[in-house]
C-alpha positions as a Markdown table, in Angstrom:
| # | Residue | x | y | z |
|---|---|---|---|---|
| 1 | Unk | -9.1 | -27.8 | -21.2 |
| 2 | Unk | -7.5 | -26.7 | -18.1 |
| 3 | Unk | -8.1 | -28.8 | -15.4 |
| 4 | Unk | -7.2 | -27.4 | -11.4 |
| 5 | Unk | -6.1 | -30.1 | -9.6 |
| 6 | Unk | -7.1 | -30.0 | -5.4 |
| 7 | Unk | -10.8 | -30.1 | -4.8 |
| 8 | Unk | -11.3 | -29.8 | -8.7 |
| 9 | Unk | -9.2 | -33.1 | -10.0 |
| 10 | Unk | -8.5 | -34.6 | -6.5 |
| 11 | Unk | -10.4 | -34.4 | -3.3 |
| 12 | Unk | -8.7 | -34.8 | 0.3 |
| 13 | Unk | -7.6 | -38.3 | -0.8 |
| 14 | Unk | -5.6 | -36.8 | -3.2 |
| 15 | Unk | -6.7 | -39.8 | -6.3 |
| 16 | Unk | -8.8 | -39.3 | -9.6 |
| 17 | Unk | -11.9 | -41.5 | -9.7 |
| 18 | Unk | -12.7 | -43.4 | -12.4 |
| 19 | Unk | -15.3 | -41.7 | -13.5 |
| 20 | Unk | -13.3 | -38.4 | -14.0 |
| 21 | Unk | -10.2 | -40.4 | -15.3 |
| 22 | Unk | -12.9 | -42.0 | -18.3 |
| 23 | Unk | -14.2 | -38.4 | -18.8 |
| 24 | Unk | -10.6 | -37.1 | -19.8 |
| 25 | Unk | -9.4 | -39.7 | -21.6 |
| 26 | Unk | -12.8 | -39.5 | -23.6 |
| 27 | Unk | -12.2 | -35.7 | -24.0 |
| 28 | Unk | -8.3 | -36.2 | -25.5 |
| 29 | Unk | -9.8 | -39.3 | -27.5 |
| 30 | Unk | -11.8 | -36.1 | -29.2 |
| 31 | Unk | -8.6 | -34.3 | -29.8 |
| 32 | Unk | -9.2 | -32.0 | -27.0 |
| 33 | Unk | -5.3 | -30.9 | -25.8 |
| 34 | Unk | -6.0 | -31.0 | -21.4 |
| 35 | Unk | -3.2 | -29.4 | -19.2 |
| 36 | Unk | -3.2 | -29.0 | -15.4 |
| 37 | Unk | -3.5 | -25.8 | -13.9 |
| 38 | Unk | -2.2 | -25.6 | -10.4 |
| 39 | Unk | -0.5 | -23.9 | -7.5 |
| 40 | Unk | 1.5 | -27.5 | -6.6 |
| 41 | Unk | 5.1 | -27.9 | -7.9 |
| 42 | Unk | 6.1 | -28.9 | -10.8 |
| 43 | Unk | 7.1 | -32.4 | -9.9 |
| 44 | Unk | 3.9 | -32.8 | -8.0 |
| 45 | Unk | 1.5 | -32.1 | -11.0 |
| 46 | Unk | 3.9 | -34.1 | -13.6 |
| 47 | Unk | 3.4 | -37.2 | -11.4 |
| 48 | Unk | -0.5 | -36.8 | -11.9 |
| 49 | Unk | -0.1 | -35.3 | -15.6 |
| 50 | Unk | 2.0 | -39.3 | -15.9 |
| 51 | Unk | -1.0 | -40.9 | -14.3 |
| 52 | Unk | -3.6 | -38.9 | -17.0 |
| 53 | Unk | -1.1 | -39.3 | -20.4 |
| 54 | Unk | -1.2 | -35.4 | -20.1 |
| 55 | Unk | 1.9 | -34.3 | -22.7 |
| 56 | Unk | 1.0 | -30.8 | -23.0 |
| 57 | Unk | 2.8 | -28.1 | -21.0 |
| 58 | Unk | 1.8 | -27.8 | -17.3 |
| 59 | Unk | 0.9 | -24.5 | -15.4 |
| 60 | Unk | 2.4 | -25.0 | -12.1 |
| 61 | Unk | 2.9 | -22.2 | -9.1 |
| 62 | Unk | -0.4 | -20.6 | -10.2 |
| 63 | Unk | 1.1 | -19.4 | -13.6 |
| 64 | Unk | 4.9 | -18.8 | -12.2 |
| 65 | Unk | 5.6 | -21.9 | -14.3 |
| 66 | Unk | 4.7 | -23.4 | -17.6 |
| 67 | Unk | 6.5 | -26.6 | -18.4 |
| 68 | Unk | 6.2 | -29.7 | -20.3 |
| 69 | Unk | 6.1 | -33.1 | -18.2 |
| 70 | Unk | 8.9 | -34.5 | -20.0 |
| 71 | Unk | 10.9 | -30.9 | -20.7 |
| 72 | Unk | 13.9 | -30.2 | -18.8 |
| 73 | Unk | 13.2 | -26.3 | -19.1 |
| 74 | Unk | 9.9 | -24.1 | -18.6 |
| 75 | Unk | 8.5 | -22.4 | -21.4 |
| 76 | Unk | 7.7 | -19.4 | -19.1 |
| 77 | Unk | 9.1 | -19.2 | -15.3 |
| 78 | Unk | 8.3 | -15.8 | -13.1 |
| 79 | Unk | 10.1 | -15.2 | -10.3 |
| 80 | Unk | 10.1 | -12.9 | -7.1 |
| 81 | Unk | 12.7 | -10.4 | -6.4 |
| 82 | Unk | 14.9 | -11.5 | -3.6 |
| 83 | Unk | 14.6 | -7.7 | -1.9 |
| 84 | Unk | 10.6 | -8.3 | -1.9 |
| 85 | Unk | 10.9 | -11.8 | -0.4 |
| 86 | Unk | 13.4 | -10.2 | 2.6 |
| 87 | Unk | 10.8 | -8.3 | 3.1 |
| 88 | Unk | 8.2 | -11.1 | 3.6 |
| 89 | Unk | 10.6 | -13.3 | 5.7 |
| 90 | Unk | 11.2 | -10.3 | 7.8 |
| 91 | Unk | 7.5 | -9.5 | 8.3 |
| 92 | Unk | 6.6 | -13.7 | 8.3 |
| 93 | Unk | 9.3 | -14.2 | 11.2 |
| 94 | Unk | 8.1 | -11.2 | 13.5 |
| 95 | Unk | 4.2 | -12.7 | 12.8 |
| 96 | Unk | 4.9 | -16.8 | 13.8 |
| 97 | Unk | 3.6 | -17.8 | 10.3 |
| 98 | Unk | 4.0 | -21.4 | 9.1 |
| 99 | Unk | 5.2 | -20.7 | 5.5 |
| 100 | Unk | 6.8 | -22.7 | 2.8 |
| 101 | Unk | 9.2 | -20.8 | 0.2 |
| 102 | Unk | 9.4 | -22.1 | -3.2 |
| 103 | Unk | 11.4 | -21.9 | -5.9 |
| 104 | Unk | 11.2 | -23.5 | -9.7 |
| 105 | Unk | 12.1 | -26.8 | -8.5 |
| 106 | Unk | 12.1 | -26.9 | -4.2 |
| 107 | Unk | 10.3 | -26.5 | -1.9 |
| 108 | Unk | 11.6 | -25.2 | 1.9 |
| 109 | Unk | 10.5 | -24.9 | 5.0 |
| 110 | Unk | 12.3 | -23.8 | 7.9 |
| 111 | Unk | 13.4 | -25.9 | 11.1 |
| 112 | Unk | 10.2 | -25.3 | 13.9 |
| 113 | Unk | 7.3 | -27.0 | 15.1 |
| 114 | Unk | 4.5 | -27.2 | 12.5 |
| 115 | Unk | 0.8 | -27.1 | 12.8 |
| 116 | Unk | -0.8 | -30.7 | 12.1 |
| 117 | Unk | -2.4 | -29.0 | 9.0 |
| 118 | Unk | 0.5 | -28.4 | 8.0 |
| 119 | Unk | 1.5 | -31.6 | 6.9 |
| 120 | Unk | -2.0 | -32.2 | 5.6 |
| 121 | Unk | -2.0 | -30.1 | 2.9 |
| 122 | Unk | 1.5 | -30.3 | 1.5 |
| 123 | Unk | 0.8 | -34.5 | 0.7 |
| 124 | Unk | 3.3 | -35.4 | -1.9 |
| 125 | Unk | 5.6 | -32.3 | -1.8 |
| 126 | Unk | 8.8 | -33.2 | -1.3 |
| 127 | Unk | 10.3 | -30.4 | 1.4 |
| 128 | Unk | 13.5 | -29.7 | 2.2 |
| 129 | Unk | 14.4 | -28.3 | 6.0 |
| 130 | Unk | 16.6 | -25.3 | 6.7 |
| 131 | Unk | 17.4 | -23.8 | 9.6 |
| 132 | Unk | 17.0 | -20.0 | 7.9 |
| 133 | Unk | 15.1 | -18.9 | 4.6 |
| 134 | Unk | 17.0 | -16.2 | 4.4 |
| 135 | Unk | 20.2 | -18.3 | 3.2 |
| 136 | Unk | 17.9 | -19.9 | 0.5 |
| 137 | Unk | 17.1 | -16.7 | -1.4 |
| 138 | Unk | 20.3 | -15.7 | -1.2 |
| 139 | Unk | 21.2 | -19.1 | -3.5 |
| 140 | Unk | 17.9 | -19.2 | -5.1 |
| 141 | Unk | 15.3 | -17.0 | -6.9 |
| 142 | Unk | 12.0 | -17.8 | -4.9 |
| 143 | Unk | 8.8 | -18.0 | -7.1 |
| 144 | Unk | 6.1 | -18.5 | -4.8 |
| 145 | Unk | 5.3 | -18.6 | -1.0 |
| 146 | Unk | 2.8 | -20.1 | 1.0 |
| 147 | Unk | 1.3 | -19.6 | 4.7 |
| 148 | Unk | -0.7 | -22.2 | 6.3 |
| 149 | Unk | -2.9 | -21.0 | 9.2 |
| 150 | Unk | -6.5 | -22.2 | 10.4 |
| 151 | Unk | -9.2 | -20.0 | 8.5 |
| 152 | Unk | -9.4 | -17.2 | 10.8 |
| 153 | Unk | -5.9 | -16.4 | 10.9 |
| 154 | Unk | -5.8 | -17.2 | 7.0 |
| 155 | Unk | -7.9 | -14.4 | 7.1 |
| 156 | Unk | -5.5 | -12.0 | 8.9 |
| 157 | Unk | -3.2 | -13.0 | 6.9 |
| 158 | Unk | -4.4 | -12.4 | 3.4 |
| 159 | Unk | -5.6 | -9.2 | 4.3 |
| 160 | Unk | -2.0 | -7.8 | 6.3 |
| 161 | Unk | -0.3 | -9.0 | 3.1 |
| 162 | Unk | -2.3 | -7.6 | 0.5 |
| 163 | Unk | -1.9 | -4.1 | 2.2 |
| 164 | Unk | 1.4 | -4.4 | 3.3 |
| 165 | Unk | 3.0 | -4.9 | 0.1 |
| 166 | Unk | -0.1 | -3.7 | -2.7 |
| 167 | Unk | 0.8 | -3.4 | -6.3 |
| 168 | Unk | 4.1 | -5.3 | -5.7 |
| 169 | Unk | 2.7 | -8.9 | -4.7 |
| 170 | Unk | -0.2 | -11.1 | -5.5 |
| 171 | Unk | -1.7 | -12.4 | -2.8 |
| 172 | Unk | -4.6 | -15.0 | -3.3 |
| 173 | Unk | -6.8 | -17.7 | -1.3 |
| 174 | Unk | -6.0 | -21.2 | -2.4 |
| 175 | Unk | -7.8 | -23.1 | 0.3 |
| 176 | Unk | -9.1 | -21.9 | 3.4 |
| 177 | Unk | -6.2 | -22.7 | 5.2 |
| 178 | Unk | -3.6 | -21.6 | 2.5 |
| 179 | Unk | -2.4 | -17.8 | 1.3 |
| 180 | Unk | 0.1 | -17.8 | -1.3 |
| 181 | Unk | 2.6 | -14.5 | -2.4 |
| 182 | Unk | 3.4 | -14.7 | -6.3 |
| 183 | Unk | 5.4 | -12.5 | -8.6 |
| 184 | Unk | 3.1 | -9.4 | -9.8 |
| 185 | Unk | 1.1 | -10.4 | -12.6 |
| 186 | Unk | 1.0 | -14.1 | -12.2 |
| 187 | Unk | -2.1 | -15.2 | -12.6 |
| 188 | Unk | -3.6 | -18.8 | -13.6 |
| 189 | Unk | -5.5 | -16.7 | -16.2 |
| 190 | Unk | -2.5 | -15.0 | -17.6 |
| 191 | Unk | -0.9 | -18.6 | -18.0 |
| 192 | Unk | -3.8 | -19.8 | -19.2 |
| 193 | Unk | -3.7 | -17.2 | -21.9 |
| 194 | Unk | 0.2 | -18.0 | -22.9 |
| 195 | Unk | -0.2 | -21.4 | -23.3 |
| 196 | Unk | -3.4 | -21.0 | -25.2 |
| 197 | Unk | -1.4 | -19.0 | -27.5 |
| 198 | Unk | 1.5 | -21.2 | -27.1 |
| 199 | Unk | -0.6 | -23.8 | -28.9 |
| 200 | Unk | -2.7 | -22.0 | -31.2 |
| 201 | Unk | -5.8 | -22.6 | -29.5 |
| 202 | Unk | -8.4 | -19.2 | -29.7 |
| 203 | Unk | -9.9 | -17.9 | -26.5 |
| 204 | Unk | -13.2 | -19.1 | -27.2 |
| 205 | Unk | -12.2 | -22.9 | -27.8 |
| 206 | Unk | -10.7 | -23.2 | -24.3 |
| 207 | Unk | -12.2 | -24.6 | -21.5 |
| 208 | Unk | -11.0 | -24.0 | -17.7 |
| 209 | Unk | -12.4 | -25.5 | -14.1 |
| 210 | Unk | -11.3 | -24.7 | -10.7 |
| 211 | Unk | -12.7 | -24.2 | -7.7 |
| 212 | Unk | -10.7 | -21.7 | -5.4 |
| 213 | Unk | -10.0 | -18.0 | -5.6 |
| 214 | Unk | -6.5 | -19.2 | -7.0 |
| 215 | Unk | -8.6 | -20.2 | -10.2 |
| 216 | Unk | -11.1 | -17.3 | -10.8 |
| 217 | Unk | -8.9 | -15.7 | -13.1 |
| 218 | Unk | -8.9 | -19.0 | -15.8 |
| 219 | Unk | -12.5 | -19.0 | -15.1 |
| 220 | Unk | -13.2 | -16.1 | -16.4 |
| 221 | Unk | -10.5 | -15.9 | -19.1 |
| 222 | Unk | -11.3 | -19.2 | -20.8 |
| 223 | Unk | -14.5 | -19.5 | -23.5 |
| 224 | Unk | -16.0 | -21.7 | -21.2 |
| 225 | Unk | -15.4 | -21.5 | -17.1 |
| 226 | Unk | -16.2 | -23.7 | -15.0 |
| 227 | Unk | -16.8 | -23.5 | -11.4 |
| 228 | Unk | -17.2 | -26.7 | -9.0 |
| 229 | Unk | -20.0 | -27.1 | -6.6 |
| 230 | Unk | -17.6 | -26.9 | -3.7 |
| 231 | Unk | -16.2 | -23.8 | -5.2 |
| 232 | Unk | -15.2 | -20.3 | -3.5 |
| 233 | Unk | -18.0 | -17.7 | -4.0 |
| 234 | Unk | -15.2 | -15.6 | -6.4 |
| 235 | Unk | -15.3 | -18.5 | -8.9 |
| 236 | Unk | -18.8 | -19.0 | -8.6 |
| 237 | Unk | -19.4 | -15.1 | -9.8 |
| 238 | Unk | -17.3 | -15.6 | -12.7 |
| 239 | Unk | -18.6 | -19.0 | -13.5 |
| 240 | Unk | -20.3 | -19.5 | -17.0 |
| 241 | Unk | -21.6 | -22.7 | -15.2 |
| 242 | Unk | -21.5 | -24.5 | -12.1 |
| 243 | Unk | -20.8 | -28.6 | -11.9 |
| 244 | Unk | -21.2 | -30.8 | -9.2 |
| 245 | Unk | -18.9 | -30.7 | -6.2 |
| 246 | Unk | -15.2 | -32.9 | -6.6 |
| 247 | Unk | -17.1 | -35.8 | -4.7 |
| 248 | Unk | -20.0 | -35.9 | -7.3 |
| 249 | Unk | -17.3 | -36.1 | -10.0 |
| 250 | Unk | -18.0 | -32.5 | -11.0 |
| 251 | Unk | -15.2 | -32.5 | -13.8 |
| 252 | Unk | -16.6 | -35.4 | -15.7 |
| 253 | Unk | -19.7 | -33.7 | -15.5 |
| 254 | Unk | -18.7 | -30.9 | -17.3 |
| 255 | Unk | -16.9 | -32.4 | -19.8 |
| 256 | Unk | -19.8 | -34.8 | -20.5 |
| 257 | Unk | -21.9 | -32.0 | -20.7 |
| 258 | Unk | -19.6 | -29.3 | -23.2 |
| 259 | Unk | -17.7 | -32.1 | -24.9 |
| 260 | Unk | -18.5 | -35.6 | -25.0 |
| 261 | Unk | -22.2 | -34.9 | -25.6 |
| 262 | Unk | -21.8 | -31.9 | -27.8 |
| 263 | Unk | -20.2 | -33.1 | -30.5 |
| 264 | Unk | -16.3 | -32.5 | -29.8 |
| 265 | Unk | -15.0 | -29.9 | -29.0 |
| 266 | Unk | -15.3 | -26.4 | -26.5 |
């Protein structure tokens, strides 16, 4: 079971109710192997994988990174060509976005003002300031970025990304203030699919729920997908079922209703 983690797993508070935590230590009581499957840094969904005695490899980045809580190496890391991300940086810097460059273990952002949102939606990331990005890809290969703009302008953003660099970036909607860049091909789907493999676990017997565009692809990969009430209107299409929103405690929901009810098992 693949679980994402904000506004699926966490809502703006950023803790696991009860209710939920009971639901998936019910569901690993039943054997059921649960992973988190999010576009947050590594050391941001270990700390919550800790808190949920989740052992089994982490998808982190939205699939750049699959990696074990206690493992000092991935089992599968994707990175972005440093020519590509020039590129970006060039075309970010000329536009004013507020963006944040990752790479497998950092996160950066650069030395200017900030919108207030800004600081709202990277909670528990630890950033490190520089005065240029360019220097960091030059010492580091990036994995993901991320721009942060009010929904409108998320909007423009998306969409100017998505044209200006087609078939050599994925571009998705994680939030509706929040567009990320990722390495072609990375997908949570496609991760989900490794690790699946990775553990010998068929198609059918996996379980995935999100609730942004980010998580669409898992949806609709895994046997059984899962969208949240509060979830974007791509996750909903692919949906084999919709739960209650993160407030109602839509994941324990779901697993009530496909695993602890049902037997054991996806």
């Amino acid at each position: 079971m693949a679980l994402d983690l904000d506004g699926t797993l966490i809502g703006d508070d950023l803790t696991i109710s009860a209710r939920v935590r009971a639901a998936i230590a019910g569901a690993q009581q039943r054997g059921v192997t649960v992973t988190l499957a999010t576009g947050r840094m590594f050391a941001v969904a270990a700390h919550f994988a800790r808190d949920l005695e989740i052992s089994a490899p982490l998808i982190c980045y939205q699939g750049a990174l699959i990696q074990a809580p206690g493992a000092q190496a991935p089992l599968y890391l994707a990175t972005m060509e440093r020519k590509l991300m020039g590129e970006i940086l060039e075309l970010q810097a000329r536009r004013g976005w507020s963006v944040v460059l990752y790479t497998a273990s950092e996160a950066f952002v650069a030395r200017r003002a900030y919108p207030a949102l800004f600081h709202d939606i990277l909670a528990r990331e630890s950033l490190a300031w520089v005065d240029d990005f360019q220097s960091v890809i030059l010492q580091h290969e990036p994995v993901k970025f991320i721009a942060i703009a009010e929904p409108a302008e998320a909007d423009g953003i998306e969409t100017e990304l998505g044209l200006h660099f087609d078939g050599r970036l994925e571009v998705v909607r994680s939030h509706a203030i929040v567009v990320e860049g990722h390495p072609l091909g990375v997908s949570k789907g496609d991760a989900l699919a490794r690790l699946a493999a990775h553990l010998g676990v068929p198609q059918a017997q996996v379980m995935a729920i999100g609730d942004q565009d980010n998580d669409a692809s898992m949806i609709a990969w895994a046997g059984i997908g899962v969208a949240m009430g509060n979830a974007s209107p791509s996750s909903r299409a692919v949906a084999d079922w919709i739960a209650p929103t993160v407030g109602q405690d839509g994941v324990a929901v779901a697993i009530a209703h496909f695993i602890l009810n049902n037997g054991g098992g996806t």
